[in-house]
MARZA-816148 format. One record per residue (C-alpha): residue in three letters; x, y, z; residue number from 1. Coordinates in Angstrom, 3 decimals, always signed. Example, Ala and Ser with C-alpha at 12.3 -4.5 7.8 and 13.67 -1.06 7.14 Angstrom:
<pakols>
{pakol "Ala"; {+12.300; -4.500; +7.800}; 1} {pakol "Ser"; {+13.670; -1.060; +7.140}; 2} 
</pakols>
This chain:
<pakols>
{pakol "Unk"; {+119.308; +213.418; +37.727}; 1} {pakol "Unk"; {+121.198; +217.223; +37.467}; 2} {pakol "Unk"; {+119.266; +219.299; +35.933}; 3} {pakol "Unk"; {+121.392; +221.276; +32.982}; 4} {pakol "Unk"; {+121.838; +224.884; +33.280}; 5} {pakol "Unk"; {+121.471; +226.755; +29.931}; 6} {pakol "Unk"; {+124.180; +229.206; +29.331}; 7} {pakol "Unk"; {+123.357; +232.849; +29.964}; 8} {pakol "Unk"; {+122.114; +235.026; +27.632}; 9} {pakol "Unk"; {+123.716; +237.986; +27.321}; 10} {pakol "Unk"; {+121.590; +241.573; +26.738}; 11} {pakol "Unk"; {+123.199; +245.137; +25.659}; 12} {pakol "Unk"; {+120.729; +247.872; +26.027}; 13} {pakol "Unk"; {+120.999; +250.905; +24.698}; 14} {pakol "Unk"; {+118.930; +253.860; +25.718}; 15} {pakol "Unk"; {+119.170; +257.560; +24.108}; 16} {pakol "Unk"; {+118.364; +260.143; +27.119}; 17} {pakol "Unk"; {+117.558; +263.611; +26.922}; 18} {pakol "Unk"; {+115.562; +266.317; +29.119}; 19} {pakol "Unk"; {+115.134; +270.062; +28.517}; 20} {pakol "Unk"; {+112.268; +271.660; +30.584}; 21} {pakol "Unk"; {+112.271; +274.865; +28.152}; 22} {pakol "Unk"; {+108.867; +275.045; +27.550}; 23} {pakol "Unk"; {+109.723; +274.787; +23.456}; 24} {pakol "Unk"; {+107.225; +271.606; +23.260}; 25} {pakol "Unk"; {+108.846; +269.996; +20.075}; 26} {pakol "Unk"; {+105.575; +267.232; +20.090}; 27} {pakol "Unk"; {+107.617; +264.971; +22.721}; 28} {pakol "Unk"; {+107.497; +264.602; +26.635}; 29} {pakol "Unk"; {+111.091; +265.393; +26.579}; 30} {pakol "Unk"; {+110.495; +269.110; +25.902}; 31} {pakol "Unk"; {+107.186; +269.821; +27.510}; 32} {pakol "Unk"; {+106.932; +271.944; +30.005}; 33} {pakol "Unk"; {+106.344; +271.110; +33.686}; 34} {pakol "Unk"; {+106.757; +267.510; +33.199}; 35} {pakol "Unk"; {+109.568; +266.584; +35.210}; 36} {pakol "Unk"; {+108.291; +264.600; +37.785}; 37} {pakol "Unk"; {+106.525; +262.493; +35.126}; 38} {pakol "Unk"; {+109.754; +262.193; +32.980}; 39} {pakol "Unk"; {+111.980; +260.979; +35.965}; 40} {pakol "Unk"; {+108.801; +258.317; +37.389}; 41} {pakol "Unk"; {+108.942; +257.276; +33.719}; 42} {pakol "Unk"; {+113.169; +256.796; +33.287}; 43} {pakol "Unk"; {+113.119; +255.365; +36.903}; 44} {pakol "Unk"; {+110.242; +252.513; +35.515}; 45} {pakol "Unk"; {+112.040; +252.411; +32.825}; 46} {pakol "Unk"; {+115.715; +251.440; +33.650}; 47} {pakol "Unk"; {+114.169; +249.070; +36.743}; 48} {pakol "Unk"; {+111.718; +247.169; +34.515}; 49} {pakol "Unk"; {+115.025; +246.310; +32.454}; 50} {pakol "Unk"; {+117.683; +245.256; +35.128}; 51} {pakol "Unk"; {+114.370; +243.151; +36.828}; 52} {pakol "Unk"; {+114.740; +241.286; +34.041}; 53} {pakol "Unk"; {+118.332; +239.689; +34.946}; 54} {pakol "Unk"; {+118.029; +235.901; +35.913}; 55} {pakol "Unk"; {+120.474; +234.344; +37.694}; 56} {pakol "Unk"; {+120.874; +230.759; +38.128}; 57} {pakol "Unk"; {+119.959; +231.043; +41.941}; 58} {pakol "Unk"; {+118.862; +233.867; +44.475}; 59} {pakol "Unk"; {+120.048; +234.271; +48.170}; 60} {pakol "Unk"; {+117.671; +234.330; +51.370}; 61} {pakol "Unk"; {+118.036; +236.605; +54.150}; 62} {pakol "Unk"; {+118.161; +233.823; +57.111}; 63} {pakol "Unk"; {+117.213; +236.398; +59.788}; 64} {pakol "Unk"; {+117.349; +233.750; +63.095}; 65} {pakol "Unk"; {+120.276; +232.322; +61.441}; 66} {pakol "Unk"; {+122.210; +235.650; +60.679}; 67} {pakol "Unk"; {+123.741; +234.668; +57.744}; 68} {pakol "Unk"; {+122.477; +234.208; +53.384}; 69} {pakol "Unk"; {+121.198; +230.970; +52.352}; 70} {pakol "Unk"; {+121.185; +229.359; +48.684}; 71} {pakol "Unk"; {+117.158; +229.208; +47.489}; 72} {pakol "Unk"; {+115.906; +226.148; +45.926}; 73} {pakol "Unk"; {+115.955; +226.113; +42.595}; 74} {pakol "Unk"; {+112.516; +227.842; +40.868}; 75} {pakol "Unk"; {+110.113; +225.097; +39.665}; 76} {pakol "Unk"; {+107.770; +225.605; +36.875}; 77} {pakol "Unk"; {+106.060; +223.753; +33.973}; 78} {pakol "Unk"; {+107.638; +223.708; +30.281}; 79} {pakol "Unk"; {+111.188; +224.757; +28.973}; 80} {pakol "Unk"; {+113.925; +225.672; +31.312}; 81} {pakol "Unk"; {+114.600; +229.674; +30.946}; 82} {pakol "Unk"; {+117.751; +230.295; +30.350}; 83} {pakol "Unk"; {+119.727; +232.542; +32.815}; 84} {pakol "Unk"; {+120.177; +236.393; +31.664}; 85} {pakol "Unk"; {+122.496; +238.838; +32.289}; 86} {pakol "Unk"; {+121.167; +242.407; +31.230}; 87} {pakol "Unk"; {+123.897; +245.210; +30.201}; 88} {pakol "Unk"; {+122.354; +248.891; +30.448}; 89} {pakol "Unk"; {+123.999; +251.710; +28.810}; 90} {pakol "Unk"; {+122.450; +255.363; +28.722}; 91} {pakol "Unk"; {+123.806; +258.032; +26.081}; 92} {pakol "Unk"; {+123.103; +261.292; +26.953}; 93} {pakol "Unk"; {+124.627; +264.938; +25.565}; 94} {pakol "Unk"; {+126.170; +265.151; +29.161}; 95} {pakol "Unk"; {+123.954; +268.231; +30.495}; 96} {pakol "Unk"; {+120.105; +267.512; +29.064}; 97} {pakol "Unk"; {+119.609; +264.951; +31.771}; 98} {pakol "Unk"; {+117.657; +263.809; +34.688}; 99} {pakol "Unk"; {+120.752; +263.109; +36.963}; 100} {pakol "Unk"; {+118.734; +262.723; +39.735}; 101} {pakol "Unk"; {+116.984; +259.429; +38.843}; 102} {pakol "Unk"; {+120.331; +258.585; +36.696}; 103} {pakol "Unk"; {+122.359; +258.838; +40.157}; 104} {pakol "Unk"; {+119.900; +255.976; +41.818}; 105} {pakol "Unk"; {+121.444; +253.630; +39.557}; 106} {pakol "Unk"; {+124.687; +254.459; +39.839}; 107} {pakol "Unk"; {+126.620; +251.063; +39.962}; 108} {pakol "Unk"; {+123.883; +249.233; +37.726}; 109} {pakol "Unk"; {+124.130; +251.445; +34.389}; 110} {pakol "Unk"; {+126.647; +252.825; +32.366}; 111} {pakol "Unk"; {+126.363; +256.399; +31.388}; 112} {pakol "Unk"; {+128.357; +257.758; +28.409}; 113} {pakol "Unk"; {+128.391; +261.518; +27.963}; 114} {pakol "Unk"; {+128.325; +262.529; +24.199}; 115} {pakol "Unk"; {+129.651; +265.708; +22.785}; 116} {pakol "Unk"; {+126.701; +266.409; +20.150}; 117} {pakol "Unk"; {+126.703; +269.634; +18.270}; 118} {pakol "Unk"; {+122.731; +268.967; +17.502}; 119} {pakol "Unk"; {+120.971; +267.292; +20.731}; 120} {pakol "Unk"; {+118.663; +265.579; +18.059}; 121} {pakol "Unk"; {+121.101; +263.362; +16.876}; 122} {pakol "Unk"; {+121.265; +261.512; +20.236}; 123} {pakol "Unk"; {+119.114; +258.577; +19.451}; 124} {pakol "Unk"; {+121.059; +258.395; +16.213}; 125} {pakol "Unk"; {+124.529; +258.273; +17.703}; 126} {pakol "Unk"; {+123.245; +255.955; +20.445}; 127} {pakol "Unk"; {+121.973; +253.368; +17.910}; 128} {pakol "Unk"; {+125.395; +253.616; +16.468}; 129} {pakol "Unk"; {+127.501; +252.817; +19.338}; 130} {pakol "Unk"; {+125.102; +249.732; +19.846}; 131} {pakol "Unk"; {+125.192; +248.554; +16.484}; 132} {pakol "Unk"; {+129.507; +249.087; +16.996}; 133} {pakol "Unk"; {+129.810; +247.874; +20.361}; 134} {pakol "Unk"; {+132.093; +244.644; +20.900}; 135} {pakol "Unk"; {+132.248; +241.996; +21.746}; 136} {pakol "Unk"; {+128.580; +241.579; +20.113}; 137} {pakol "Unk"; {+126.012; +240.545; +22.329}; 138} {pakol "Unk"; {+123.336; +237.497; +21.873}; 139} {pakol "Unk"; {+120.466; +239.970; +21.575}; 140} {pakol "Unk"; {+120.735; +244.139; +21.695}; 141} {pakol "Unk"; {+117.923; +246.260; +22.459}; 142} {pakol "Unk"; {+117.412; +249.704; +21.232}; 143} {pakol "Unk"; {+114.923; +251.527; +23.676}; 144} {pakol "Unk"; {+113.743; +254.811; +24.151}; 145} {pakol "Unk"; {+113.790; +256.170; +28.145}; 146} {pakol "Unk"; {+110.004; +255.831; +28.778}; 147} {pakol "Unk"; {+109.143; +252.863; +27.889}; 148} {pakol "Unk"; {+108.584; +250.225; +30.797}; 149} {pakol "Unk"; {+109.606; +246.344; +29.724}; 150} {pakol "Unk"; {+107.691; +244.582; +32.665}; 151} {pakol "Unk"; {+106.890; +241.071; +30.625}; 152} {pakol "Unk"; {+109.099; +238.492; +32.032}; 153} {pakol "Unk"; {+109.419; +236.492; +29.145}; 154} {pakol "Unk"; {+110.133; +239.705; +26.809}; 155} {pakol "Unk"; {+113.841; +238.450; +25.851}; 156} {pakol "Unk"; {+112.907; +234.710; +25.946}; 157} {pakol "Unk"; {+110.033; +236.351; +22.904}; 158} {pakol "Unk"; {+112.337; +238.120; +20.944}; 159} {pakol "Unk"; {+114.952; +234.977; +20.836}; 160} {pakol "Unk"; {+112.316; +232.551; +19.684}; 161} {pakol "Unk"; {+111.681; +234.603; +17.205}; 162} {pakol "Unk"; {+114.581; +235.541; +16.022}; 163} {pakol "Unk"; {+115.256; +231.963; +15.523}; 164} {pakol "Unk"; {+112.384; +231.171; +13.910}; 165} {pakol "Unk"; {+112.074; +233.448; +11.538}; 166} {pakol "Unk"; {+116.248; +233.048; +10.230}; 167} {pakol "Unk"; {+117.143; +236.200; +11.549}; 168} {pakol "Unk"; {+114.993; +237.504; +8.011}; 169} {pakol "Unk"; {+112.568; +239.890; +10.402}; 170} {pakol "Unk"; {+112.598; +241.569; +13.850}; 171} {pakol "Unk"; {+109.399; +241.669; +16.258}; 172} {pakol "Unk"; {+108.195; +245.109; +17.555}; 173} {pakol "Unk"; {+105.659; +245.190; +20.739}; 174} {pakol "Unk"; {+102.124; +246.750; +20.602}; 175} {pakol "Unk"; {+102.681; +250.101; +22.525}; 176} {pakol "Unk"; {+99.999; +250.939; +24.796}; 177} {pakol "Unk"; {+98.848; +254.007; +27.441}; 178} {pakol "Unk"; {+96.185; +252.693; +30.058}; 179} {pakol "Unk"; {+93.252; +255.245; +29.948}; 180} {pakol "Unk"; {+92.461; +256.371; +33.267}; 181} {pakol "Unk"; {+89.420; +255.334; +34.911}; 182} {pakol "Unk"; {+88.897; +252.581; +32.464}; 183} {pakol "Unk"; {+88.841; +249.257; +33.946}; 184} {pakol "Unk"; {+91.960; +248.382; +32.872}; 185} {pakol "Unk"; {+91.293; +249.370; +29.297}; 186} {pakol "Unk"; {+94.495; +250.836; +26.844}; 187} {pakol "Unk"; {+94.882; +252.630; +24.219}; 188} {pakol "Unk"; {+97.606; +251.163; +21.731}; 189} {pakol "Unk"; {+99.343; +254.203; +20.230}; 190} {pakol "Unk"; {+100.421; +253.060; +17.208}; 191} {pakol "Unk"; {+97.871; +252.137; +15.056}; 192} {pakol "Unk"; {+97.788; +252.346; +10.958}; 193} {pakol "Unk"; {+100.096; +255.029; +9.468}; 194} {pakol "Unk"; {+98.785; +256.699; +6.125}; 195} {pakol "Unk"; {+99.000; +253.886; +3.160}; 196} {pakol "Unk"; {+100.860; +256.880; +1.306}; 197} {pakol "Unk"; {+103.320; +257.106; +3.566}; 198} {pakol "Unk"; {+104.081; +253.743; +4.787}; 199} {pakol "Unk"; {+103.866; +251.797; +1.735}; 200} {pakol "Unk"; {+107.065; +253.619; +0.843}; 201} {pakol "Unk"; {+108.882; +251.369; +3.059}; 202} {pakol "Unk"; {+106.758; +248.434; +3.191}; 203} {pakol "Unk"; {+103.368; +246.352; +1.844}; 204} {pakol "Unk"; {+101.526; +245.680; +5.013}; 205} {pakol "Unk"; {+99.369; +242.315; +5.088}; 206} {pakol "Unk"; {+97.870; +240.289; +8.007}; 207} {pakol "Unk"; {+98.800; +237.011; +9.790}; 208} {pakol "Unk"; {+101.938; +236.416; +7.544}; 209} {pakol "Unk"; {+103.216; +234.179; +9.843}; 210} {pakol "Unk"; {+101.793; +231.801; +12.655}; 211} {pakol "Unk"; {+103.770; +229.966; +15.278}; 212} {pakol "Unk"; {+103.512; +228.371; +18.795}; 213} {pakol "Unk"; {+105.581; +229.648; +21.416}; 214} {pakol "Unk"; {+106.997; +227.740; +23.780}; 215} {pakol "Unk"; {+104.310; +227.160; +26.280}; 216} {pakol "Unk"; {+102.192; +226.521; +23.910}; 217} {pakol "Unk"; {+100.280; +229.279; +22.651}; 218} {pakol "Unk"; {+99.488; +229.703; +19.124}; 219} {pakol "Unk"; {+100.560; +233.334; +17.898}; 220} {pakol "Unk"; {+99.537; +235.246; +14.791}; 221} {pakol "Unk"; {+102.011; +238.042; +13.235}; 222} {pakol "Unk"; {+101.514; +240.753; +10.987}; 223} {pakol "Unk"; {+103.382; +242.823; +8.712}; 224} {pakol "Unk"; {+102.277; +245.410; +10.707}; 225} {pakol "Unk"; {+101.186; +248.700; +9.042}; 226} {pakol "Unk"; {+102.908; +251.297; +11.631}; 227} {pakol "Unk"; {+106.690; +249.456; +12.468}; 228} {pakol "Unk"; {+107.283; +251.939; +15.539}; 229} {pakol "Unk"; {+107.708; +250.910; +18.498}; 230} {pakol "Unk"; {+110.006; +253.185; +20.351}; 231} {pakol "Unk"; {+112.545; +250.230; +20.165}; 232} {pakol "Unk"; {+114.032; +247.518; +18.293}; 233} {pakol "Unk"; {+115.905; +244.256; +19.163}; 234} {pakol "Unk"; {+118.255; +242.342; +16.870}; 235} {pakol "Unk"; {+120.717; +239.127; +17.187}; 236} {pakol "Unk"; {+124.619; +238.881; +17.276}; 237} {pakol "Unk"; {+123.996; +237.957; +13.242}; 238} {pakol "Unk"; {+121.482; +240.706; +12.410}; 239} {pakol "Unk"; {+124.516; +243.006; +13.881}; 240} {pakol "Unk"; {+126.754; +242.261; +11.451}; 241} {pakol "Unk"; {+124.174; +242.714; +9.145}; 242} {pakol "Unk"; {+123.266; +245.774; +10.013}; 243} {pakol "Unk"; {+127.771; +247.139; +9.870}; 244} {pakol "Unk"; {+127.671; +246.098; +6.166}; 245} {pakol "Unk"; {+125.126; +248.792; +5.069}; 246} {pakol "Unk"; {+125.273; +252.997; +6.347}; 247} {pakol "Unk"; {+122.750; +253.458; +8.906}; 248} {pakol "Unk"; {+120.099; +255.861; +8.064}; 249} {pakol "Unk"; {+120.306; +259.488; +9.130}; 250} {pakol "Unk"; {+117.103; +260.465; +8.298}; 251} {pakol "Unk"; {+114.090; +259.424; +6.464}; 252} {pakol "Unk"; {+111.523; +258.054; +8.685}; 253} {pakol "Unk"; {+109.416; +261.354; +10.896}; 254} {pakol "Unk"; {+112.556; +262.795; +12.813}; 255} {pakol "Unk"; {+115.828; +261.235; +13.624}; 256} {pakol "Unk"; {+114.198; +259.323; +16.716}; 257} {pakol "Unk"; {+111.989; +257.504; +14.592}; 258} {pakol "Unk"; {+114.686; +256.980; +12.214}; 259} {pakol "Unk"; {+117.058; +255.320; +14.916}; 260} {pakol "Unk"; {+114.356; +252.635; +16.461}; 261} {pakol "Unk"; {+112.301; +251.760; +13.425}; 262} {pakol "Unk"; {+114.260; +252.664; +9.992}; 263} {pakol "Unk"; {+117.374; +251.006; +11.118}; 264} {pakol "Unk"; {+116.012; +247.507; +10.867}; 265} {pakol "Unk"; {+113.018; +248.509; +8.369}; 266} {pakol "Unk"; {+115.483; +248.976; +5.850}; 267} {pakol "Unk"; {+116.758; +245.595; +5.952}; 268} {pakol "Unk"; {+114.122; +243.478; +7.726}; 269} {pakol "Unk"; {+110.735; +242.839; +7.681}; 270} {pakol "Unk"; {+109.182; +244.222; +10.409}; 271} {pakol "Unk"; {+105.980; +242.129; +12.272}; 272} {pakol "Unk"; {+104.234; +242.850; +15.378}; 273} {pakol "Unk"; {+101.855; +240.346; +16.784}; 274} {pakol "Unk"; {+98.161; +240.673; +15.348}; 275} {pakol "Unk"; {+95.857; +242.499; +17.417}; 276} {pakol "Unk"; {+93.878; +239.547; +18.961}; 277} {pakol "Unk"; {+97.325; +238.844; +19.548}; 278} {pakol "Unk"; {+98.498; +241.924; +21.014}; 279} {pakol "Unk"; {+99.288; +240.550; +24.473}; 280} {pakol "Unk"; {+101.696; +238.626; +23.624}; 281} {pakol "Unk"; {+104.130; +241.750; +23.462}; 282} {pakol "Unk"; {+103.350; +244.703; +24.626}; 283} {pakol "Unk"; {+104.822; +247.637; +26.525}; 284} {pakol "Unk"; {+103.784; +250.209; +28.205}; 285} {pakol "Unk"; {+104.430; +254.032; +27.392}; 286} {pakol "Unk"; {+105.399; +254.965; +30.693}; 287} {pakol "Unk"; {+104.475; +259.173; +30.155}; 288} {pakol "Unk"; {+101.652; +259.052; +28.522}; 289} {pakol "Unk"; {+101.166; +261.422; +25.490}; 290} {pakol "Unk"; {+98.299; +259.963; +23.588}; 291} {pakol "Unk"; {+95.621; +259.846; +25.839}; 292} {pakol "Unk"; {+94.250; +263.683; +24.895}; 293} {pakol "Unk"; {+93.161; +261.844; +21.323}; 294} {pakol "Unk"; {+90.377; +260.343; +23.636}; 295} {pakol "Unk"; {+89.209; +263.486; +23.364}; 296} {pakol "Unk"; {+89.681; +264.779; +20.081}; 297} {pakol "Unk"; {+89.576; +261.645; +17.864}; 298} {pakol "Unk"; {+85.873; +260.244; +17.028}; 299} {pakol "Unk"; {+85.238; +256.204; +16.892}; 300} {pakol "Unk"; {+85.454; +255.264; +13.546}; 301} {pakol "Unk"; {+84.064; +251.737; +14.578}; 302} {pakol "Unk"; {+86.261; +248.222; +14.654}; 303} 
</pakols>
């Protein structure tokens, strides 16, 4: 019997990009001094993780004796057939704050666009814009900032199911984590509970406000999660169009980075993020670590 071939998903990814080694240290790795090397390990992770995650509906050996490319057999695994992706990566940058460098290995995989942006700050902002505008619409677009490293397989697969399941009424946001070095494999998730004064202005957060089972079977807890950021969101063809009938935010939420990946669909969504015996089924990892210093700093204040 043929097996059928789900039709391909199709991905738009868009990723605001700026660098300025000027020693100002605004509070993010993208203005801290001598941090270059980190910032272009992180974009590079960054921009791979994503394109690794294009599946195709077969791959290609190298038949060495044979001198020639051979059709693999078709992947076999347990439970739902994935469907096959194809991953569109576009990277908005003020066309001279940029790690060209690292931007240059990709040339050929990613599109760059070159903004002209009186205020640098606005990037993210005008970035999430042309994704929310861009057409034809896409199945699922992903707003991500440049250092954060999407290495679960089954990230996309996640963020459909659930999408679906919840009627397009809420979007799902990954724990963010930093692994602490030296600890056993040990992270530290970086965005816990915001100040009830603060985020209750947007939101009422409450625990395991929905339950489901994802596809291979595991039983998942969410939460209306009391800190929405998450560096990124992701949104449906239908939550597009939802989001063109109502002005974006400009401001509102921290700074206009914030604003861009977490306002954008707080405003019109509820926001949930797996609970935190939960947390692996989505997380990501921060991929220059700027957290880890609270180690430090911040005392134990118990479970």
């Amino acid at each position: 019997m043929a097996v059928s071939i789900p039709p391909a998903v199709r991905v738009r990814v868009g990723i605001p990009h700026f660098f300025r080694e000027d020693g100002t240290n605004q509070g993010y790795g993208s203005s801290r001094p001598k941090v270059r090397q980190q910032r272009c390990l992180a974009l590079a992770r960054c921009l791979q993780a994503l394109l690794a995650q294009g599946r195709a509906h077969d791959d290609l050996v190298l038949h060495i004796a044979g001198r020639c490319l051979q059709a693999a057999p078709a992947l076999e695994r347990s439970g739902p057939p994935l469907f096959p992706l194809v991953v569109e990566v576009h990277v908005f940058t003020d066309g001279s704050h940029r790690l060209e460098e690292v931007l240059q290995l990709f040339d050929g995989q990613i599109q760059v666009h070159s903004l002209d942006l009186e205020d640098p700050r606005q990037l993210p902002l005008a970035c999430r814009d042309h994704l929310v505008a861009a057409e034809p619409r896409a199945d699922l677009s992903l707003y991500l900032e440049d250092d954060l490293v999407l290495s679960d397989p089954l990230f996309f697969d996640k963020q459909r199911w659930f999408l679906e399941r919840s009627g397009g009424r809420a979007v799902l946001m990954p724990h963010r984590y930093e692994l602490i070095p030296g600890g056993g494999g040990r992270r530290l998730l970086i965005d816990g509970p915001l100040k009830p004064e603060f985020i209750e202005r947007f939101c009422q957060p409450k625990v395991a406000v929905a339950s489901a089972r994802f596809l291979d079977g595991q039983q998942v807890s969410f939460d209306r999660t009391a800190n929405p950021h998450s560096g990124l969101f992701c949104v449906n063809s239908e939550q597009i169009l939802k989001l063109r009938q109502q002005p974006l935010p400009r401001q509102g939420f921290v700074t206009p980075l914030e604003t861009a990946a977490t306002l954008t669909v707080l405003q019109q969504f509820a926001v949930l993020k797996p609970a935190l015996a939960h947390r692996a089924f989505l997380w990501m990892e921060h991929g220059h670590p700027s957290f880890l210093g609270r180690l430090r700093t911040f005392p134990h204040c118990g479970p």
